[in-house]
mmCIF file of the N, C-alpha and C atoms, coordinates in Angstrom:
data_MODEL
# 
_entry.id   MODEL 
# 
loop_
_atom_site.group_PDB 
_atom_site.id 
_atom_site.type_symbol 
_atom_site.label_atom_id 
_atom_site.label_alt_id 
_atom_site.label_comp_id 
_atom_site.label_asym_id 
_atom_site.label_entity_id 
_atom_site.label_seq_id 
_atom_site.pdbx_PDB_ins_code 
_atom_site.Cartn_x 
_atom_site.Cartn_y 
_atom_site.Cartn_z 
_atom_site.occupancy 
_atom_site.B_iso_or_equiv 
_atom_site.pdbx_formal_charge 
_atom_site.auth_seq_id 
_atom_site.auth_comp_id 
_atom_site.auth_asym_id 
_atom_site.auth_atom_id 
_atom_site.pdbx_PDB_model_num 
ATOM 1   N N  . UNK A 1 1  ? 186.412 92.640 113.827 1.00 0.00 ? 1  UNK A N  1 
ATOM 2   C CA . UNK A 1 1  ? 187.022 91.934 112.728 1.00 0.00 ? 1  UNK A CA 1 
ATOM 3   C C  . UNK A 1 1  ? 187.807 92.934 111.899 1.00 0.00 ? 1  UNK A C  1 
ATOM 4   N N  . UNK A 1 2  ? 188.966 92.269 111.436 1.00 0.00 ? 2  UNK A N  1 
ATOM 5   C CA . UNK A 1 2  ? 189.908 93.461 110.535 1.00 0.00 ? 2  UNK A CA 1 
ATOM 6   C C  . UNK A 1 2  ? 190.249 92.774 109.359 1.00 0.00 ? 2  UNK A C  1 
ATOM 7   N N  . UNK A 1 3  ? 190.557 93.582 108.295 1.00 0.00 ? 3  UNK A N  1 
ATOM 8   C CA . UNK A 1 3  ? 190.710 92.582 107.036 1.00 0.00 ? 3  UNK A CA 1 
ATOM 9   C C  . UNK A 1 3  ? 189.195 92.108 106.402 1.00 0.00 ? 3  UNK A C  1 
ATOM 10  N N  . UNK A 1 4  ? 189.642 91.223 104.928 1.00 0.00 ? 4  UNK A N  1 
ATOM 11  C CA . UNK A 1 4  ? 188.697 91.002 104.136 1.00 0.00 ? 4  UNK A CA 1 
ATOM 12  C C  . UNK A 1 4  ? 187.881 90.230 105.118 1.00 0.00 ? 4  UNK A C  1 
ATOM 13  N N  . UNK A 1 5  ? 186.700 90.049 105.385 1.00 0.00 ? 5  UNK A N  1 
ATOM 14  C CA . UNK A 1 5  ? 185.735 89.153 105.497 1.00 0.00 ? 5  UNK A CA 1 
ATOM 15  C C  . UNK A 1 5  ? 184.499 88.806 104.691 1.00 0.00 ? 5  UNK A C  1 
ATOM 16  N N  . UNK A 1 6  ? 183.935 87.391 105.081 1.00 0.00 ? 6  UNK A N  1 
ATOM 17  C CA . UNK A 1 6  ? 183.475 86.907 104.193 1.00 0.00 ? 6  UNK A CA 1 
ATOM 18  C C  . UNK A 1 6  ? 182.834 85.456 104.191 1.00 0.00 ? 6  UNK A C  1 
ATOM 19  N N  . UNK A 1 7  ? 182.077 84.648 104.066 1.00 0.00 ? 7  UNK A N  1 
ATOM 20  C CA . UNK A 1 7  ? 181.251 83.475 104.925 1.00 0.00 ? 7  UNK A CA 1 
ATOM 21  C C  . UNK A 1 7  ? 182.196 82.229 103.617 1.00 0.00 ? 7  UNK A C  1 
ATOM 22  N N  . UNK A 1 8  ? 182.636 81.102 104.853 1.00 0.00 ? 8  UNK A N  1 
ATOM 23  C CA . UNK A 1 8  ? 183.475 79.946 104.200 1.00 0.00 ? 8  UNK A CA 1 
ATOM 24  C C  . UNK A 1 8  ? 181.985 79.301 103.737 1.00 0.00 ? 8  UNK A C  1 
ATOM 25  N N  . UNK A 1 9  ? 182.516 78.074 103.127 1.00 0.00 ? 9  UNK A N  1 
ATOM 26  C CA . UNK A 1 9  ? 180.800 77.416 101.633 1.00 0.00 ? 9  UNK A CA 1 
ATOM 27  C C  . UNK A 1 9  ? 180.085 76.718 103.012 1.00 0.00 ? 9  UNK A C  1 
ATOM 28  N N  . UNK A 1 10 ? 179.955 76.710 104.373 1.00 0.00 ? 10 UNK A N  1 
ATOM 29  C CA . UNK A 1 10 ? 179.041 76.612 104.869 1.00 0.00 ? 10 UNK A CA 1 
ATOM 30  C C  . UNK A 1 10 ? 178.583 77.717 105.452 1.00 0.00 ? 10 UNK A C  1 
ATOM 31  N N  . UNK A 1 11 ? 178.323 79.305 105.033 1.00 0.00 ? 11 UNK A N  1 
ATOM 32  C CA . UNK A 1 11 ? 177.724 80.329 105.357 1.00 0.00 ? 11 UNK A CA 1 
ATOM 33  C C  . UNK A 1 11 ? 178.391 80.926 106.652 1.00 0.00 ? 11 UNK A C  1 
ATOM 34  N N  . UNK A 1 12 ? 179.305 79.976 107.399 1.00 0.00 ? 12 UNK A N  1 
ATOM 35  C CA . UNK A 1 12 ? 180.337 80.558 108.535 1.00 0.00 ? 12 UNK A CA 1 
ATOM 36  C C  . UNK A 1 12 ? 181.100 82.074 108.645 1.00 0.00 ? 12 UNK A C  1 
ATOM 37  N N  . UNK A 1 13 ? 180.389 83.191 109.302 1.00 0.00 ? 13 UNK A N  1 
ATOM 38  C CA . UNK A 1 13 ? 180.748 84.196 108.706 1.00 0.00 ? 13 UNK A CA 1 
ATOM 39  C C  . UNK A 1 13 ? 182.282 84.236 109.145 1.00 0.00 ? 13 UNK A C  1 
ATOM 40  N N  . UNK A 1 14 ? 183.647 84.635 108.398 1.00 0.00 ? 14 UNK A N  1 
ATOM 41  C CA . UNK A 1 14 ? 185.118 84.378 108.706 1.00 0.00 ? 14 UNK A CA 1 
ATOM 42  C C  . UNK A 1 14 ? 185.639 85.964 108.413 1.00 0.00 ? 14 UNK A C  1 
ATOM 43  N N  . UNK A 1 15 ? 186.781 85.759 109.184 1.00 0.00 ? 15 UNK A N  1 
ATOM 44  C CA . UNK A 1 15 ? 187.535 87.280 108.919 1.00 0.00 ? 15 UNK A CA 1 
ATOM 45  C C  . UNK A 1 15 ? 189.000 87.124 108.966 1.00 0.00 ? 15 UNK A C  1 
ATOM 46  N N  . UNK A 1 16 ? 189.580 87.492 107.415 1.00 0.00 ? 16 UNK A N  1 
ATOM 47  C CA . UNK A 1 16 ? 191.168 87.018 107.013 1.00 0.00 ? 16 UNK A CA 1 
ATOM 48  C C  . UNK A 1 16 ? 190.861 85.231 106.989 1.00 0.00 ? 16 UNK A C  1 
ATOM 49  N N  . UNK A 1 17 ? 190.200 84.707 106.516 1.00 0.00 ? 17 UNK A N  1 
ATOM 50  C CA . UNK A 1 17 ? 190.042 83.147 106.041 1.00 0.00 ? 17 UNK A CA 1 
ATOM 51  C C  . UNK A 1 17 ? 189.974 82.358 107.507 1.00 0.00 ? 17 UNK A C  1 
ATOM 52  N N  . UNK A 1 18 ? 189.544 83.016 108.661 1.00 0.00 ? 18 UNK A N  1 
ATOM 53  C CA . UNK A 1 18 ? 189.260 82.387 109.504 1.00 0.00 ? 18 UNK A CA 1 
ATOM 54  C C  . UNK A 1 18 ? 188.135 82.505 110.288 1.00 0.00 ? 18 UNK A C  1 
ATOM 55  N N  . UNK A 1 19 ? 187.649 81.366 110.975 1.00 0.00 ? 19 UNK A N  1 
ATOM 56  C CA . UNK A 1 19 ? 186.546 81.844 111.680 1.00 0.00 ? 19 UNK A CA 1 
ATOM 57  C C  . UNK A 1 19 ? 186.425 82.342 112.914 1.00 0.00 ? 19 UNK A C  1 
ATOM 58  N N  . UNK A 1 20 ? 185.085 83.029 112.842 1.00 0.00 ? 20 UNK A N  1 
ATOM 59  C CA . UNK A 1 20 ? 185.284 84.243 113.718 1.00 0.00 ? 20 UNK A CA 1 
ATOM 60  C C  . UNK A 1 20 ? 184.631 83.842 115.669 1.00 0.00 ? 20 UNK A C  1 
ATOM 61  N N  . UNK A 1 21 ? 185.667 84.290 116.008 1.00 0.00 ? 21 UNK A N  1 
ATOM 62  C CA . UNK A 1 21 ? 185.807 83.872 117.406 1.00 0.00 ? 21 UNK A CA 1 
ATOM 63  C C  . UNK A 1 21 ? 184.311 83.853 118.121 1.00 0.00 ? 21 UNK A C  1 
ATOM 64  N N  . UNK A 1 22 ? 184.234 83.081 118.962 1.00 0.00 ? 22 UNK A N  1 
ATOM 65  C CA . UNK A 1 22 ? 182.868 83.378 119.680 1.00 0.00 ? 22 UNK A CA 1 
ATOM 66  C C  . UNK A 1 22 ? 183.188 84.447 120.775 1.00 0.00 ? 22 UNK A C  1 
ATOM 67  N N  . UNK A 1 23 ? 184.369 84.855 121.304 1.00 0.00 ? 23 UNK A N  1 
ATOM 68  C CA . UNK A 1 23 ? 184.900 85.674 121.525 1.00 0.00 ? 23 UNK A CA 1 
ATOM 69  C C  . UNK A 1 23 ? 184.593 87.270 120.820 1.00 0.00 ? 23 UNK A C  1 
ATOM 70  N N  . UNK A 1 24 ? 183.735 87.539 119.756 1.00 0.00 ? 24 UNK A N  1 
ATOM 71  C CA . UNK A 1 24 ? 183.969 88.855 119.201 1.00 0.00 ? 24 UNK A CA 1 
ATOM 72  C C  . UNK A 1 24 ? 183.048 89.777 120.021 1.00 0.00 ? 24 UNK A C  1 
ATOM 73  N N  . UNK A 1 25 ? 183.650 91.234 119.694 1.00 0.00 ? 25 UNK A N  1 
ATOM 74  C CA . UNK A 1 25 ? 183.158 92.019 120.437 1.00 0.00 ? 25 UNK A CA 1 
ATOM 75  C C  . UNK A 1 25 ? 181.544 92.091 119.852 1.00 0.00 ? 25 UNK A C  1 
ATOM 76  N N  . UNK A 1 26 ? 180.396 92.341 120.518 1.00 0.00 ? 26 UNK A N  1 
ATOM 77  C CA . UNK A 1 26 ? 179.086 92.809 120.564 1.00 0.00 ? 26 UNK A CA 1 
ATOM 78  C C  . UNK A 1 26 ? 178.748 93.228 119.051 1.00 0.00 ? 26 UNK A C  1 
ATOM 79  N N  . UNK A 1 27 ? 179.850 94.475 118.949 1.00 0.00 ? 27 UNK A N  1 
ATOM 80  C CA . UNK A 1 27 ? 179.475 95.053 117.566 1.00 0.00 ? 27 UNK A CA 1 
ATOM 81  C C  . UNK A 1 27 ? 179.429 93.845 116.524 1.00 0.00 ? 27 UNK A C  1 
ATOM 82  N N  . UNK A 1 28 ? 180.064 92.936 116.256 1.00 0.00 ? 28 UNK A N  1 
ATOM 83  C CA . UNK A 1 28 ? 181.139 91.906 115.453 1.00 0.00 ? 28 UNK A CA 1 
ATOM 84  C C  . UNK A 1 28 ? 179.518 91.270 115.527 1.00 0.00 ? 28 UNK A C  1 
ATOM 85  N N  . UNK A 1 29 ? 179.190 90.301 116.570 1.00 0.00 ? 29 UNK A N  1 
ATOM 86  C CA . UNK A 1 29 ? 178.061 89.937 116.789 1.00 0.00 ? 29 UNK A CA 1 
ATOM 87  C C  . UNK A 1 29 ? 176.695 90.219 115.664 1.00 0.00 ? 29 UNK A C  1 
ATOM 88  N N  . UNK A 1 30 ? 176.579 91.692 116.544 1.00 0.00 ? 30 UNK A N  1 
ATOM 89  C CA . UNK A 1 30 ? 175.365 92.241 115.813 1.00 0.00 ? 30 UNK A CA 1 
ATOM 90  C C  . UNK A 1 30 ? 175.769 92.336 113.951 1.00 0.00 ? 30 UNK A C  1 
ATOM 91  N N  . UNK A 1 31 ? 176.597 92.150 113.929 1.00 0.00 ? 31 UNK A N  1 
ATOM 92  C CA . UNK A 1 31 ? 176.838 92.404 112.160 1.00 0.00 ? 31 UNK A CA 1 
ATOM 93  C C  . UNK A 1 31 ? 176.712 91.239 111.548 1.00 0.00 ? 31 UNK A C  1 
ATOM 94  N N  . UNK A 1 32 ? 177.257 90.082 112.653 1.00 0.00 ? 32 UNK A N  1 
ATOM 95  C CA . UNK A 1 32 ? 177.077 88.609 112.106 1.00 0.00 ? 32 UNK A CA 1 
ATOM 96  C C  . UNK A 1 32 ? 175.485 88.382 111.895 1.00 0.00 ? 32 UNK A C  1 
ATOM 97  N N  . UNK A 1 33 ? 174.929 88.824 112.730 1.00 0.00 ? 33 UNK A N  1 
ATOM 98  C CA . UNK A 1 33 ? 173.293 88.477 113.236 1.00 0.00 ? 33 UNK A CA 1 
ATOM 99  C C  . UNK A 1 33 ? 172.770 89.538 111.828 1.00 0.00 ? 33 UNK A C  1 
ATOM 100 N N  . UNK A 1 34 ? 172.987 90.394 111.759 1.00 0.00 ? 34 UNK A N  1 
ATOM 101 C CA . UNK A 1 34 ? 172.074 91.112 110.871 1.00 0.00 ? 34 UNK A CA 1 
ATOM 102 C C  . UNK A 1 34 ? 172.770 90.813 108.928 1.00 0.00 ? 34 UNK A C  1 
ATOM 103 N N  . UNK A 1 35 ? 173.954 89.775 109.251 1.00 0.00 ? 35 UNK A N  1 
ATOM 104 C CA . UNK A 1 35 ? 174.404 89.651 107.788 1.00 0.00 ? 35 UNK A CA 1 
ATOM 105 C C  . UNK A 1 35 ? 173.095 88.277 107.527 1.00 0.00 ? 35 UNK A C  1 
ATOM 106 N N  . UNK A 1 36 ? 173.205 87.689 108.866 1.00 0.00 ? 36 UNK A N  1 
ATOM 107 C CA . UNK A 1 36 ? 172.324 86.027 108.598 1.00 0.00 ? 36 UNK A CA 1 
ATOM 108 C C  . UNK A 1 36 ? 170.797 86.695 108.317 1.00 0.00 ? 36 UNK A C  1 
ATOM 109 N N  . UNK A 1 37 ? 170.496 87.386 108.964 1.00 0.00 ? 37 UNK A N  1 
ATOM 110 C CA . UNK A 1 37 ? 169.031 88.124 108.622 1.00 0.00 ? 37 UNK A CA 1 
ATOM 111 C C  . UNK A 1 37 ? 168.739 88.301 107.527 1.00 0.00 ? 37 UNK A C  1 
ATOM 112 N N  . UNK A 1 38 ? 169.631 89.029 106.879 1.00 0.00 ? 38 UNK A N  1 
ATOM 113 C CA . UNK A 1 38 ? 169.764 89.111 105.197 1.00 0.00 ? 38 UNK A CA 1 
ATOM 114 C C  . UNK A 1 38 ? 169.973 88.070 104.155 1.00 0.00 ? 38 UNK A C  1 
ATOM 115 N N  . UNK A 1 39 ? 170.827 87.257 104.838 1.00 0.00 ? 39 UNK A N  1 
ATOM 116 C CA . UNK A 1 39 ? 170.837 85.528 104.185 1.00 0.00 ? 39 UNK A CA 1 
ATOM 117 C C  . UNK A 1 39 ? 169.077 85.001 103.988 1.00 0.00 ? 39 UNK A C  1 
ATOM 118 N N  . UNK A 1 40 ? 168.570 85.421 105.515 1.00 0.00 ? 40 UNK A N  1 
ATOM 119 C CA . UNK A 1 40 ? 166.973 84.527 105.477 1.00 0.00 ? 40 UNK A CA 1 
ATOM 120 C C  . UNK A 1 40 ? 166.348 85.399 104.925 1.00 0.00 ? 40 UNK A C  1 
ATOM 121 N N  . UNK A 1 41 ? 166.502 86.503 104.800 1.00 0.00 ? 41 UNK A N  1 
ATOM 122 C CA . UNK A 1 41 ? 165.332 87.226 103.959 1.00 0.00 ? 41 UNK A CA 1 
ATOM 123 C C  . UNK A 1 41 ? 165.512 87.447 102.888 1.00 0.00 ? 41 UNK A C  1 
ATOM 124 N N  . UNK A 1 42 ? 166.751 86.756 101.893 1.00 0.00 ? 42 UNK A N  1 
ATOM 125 C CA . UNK A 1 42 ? 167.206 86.474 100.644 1.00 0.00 ? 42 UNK A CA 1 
ATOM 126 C C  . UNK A 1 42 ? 166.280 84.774 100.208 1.00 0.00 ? 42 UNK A C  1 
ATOM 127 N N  . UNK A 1 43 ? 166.535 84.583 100.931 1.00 0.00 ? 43 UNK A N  1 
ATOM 128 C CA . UNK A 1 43 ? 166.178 82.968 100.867 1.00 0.00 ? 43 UNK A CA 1 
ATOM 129 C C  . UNK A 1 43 ? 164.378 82.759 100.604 1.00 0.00 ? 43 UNK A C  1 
ATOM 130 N N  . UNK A 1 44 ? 163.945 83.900 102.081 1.00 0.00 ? 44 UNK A N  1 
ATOM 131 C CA . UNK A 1 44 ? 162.435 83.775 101.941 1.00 0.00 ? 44 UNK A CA 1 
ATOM 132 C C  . UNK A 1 44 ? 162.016 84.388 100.384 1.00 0.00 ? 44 UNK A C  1 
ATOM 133 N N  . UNK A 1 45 ? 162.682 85.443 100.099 1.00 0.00 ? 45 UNK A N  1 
ATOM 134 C CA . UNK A 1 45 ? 162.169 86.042 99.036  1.00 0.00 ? 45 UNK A CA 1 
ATOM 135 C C  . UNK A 1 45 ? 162.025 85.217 97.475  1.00 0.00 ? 45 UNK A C  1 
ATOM 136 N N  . UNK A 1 46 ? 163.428 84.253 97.439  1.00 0.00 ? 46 UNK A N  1 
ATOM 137 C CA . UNK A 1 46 ? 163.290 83.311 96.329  1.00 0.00 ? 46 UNK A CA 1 
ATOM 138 C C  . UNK A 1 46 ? 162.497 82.043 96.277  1.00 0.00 ? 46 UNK A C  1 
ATOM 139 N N  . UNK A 1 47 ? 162.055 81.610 97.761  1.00 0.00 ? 47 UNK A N  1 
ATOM 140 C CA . UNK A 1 47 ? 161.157 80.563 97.952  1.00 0.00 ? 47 UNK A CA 1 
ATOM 141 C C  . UNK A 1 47 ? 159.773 81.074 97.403  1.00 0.00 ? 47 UNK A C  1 
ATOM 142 N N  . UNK A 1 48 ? 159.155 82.284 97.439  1.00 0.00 ? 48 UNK A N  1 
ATOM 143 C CA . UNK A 1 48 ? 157.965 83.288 97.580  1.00 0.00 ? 48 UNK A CA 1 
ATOM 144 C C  . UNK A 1 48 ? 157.780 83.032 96.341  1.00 0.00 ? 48 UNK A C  1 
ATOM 145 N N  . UNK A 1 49 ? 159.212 83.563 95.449  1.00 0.00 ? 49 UNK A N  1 
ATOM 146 C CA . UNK A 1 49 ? 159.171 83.781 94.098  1.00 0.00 ? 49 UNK A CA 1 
ATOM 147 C C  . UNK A 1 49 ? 158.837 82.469 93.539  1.00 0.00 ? 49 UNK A C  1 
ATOM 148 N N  . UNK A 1 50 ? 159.478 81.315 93.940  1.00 0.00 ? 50 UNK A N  1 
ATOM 149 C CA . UNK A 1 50 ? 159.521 80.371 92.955  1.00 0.00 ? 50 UNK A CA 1 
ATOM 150 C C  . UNK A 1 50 ? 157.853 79.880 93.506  1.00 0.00 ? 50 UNK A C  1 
ATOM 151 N N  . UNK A 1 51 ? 157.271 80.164 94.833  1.00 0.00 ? 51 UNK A N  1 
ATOM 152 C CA . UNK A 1 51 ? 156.158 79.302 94.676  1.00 0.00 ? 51 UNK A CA 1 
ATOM 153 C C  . UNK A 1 51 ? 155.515 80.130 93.931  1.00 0.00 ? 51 UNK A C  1 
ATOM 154 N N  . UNK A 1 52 ? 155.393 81.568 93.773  1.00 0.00 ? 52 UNK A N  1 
ATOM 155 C CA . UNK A 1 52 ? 154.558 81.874 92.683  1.00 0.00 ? 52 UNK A CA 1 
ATOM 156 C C  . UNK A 1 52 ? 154.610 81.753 91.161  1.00 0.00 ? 52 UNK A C  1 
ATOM 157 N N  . UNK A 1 53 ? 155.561 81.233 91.217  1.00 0.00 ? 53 UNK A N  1 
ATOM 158 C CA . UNK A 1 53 ? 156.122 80.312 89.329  1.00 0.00 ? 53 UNK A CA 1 
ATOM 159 C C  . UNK A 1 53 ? 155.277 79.190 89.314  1.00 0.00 ? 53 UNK A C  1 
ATOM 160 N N  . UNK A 1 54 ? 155.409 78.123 90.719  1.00 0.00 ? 54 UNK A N  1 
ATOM 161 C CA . UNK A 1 54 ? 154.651 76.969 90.920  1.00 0.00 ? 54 UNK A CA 1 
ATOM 162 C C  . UNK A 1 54 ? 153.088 77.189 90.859  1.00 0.00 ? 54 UNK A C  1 
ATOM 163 N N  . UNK A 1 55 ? 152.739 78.417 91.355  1.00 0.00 ? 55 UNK A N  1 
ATOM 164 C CA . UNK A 1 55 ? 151.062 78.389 91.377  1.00 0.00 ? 55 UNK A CA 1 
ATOM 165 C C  . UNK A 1 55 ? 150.559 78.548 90.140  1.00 0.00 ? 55 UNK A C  1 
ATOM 166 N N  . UNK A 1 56 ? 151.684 80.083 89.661  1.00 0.00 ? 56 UNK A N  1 
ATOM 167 C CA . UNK A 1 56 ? 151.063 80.074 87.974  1.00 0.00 ? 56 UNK A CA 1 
ATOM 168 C C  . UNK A 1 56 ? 151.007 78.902 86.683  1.00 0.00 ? 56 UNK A C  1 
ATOM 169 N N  . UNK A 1 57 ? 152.315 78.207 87.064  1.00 0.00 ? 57 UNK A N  1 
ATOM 170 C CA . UNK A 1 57 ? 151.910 76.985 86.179  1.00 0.00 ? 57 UNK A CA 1 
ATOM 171 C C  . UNK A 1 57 ? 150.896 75.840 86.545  1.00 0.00 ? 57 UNK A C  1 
ATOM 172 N N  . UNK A 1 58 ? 150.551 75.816 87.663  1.00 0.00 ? 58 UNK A N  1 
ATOM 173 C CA . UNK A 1 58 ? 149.385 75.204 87.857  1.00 0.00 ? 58 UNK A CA 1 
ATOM 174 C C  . UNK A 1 58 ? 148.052 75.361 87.560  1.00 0.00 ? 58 UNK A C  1 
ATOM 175 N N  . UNK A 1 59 ? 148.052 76.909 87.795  1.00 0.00 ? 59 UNK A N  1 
ATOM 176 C CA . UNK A 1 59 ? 147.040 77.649 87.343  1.00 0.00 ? 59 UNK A CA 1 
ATOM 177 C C  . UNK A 1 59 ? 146.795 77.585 85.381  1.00 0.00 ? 59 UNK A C  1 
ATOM 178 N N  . UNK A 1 60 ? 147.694 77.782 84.958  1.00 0.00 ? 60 UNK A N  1 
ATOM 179 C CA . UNK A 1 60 ? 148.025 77.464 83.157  1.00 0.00 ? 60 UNK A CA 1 
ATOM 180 C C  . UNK A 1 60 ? 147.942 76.363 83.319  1.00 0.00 ? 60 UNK A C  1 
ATOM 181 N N  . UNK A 1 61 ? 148.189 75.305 84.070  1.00 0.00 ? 61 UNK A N  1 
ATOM 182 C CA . UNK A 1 61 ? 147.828 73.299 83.659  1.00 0.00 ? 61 UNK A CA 1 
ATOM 183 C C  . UNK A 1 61 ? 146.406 73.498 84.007  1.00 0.00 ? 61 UNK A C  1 
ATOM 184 N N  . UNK A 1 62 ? 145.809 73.663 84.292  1.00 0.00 ? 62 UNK A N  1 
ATOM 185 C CA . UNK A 1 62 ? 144.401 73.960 84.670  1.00 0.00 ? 62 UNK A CA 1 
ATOM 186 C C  . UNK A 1 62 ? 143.838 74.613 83.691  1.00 0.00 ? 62 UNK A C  1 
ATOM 187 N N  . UNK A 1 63 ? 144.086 75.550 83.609  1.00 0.00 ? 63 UNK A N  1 
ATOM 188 C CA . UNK A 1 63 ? 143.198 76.694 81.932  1.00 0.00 ? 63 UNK A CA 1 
ATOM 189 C C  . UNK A 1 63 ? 143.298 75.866 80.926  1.00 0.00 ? 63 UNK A C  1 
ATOM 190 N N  . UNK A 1 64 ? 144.309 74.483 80.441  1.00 0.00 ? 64 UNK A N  1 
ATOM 191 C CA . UNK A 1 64 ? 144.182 74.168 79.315  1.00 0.00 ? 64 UNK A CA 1 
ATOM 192 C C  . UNK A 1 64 ? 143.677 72.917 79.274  1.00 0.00 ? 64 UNK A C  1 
ATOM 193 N N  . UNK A 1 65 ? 142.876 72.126 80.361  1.00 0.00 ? 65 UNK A N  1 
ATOM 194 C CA . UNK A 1 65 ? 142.203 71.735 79.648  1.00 0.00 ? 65 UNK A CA 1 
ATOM 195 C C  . UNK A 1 65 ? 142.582 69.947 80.301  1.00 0.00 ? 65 UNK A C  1 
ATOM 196 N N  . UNK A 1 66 ? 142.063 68.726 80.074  1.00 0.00 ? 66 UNK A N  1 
ATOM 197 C CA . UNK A 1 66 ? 142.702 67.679 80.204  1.00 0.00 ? 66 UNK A CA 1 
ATOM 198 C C  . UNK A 1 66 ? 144.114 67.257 79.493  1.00 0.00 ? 66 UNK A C  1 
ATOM 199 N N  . UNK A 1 67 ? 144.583 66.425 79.727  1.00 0.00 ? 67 UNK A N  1 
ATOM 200 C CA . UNK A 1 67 ? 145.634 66.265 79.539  1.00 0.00 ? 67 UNK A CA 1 
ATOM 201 C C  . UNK A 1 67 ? 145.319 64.816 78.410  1.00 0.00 ? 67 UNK A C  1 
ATOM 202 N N  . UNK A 1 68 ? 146.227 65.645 77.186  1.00 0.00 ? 68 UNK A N  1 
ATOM 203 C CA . UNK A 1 68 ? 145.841 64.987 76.283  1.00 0.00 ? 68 UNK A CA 1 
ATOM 204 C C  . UNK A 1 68 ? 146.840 63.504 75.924  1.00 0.00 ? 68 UNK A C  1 
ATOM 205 N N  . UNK A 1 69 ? 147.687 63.161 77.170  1.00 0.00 ? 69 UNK A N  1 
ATOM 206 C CA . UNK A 1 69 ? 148.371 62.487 76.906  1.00 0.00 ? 69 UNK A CA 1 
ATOM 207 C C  . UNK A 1 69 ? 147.969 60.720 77.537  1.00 0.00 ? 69 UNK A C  1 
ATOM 208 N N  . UNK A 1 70 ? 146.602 61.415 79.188  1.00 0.00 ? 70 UNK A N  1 
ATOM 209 C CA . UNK A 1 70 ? 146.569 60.324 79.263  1.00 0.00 ? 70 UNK A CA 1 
ATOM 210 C C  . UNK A 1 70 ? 144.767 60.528 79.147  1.00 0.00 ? 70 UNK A C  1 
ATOM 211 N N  . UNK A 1 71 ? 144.499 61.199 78.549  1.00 0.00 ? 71 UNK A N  1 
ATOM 212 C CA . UNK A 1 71 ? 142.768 61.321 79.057  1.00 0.00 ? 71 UNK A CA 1 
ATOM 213 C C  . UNK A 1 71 ? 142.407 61.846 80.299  1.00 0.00 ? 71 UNK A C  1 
ATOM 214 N N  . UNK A 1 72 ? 143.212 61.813 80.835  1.00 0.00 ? 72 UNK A N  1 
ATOM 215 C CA . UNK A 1 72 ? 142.510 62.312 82.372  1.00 0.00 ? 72 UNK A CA 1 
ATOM 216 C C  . UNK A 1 72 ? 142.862 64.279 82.646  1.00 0.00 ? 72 UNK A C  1 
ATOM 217 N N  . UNK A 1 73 ? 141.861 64.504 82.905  1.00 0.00 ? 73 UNK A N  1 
ATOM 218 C CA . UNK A 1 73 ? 141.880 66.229 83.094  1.00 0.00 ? 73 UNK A CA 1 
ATOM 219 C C  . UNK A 1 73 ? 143.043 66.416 84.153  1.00 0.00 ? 73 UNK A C  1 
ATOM 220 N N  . UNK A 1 74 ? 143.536 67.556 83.836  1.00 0.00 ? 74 UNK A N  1 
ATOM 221 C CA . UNK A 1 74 ? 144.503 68.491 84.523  1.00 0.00 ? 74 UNK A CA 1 
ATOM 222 C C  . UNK A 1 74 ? 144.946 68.215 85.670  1.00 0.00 ? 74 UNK A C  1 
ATOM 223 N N  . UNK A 1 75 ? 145.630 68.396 86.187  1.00 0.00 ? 75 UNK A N  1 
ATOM 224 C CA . UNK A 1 75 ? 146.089 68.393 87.676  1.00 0.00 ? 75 UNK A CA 1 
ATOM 225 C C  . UNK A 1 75 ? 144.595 69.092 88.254  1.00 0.00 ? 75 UNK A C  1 
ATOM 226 N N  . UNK A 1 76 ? 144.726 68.856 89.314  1.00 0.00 ? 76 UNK A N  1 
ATOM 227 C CA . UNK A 1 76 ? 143.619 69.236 90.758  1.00 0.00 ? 76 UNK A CA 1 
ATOM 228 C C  . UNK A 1 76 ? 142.720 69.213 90.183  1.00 0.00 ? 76 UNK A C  1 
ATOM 229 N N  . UNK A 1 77 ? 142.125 69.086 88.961  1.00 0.00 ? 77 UNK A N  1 
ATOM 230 C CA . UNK A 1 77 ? 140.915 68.482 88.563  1.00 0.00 ? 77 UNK A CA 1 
ATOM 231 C C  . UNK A 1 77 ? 139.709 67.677 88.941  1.00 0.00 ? 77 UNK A C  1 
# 
């Protein structure tokens, strides 16, 4: 690939605003493969993150207690 490259808004990796041949050489390949690697291990890392946002507030709906809105205790209660 020569020129700017860069993935069109469906993650399609492109080079000079086009997409890139299935035709590319090996190297081209392996760079595509190890840019998407980095896509999923961007992705896993914010899923990780946000479920541990999700556990801790569950964990805090739990420490405080029933829920004073309908009488009935906390989530997983």
């Amino acid at each position: 690939m020569t020129g700017p490259t860069g993935q069109d808004v469906n993650g399609v990796p492109v080079a000079n605003g086009e997409p890139v041949s299935p035709s590319a050489s090996p190297v081209d390949v392996v760079a595509i493969l190890a840019a998407m690697q980095d896509q999923i291990d961007d992705l896993t890392a914010a899923v990780e993150a946000q479920q541990r946002t999700i556990d801790e507030l569950v964990r805090a709906k739990r420490a405080s207690g029933p829920d004073r809105r309908s009488g009935l205790p906390a989530a997983g209660r």
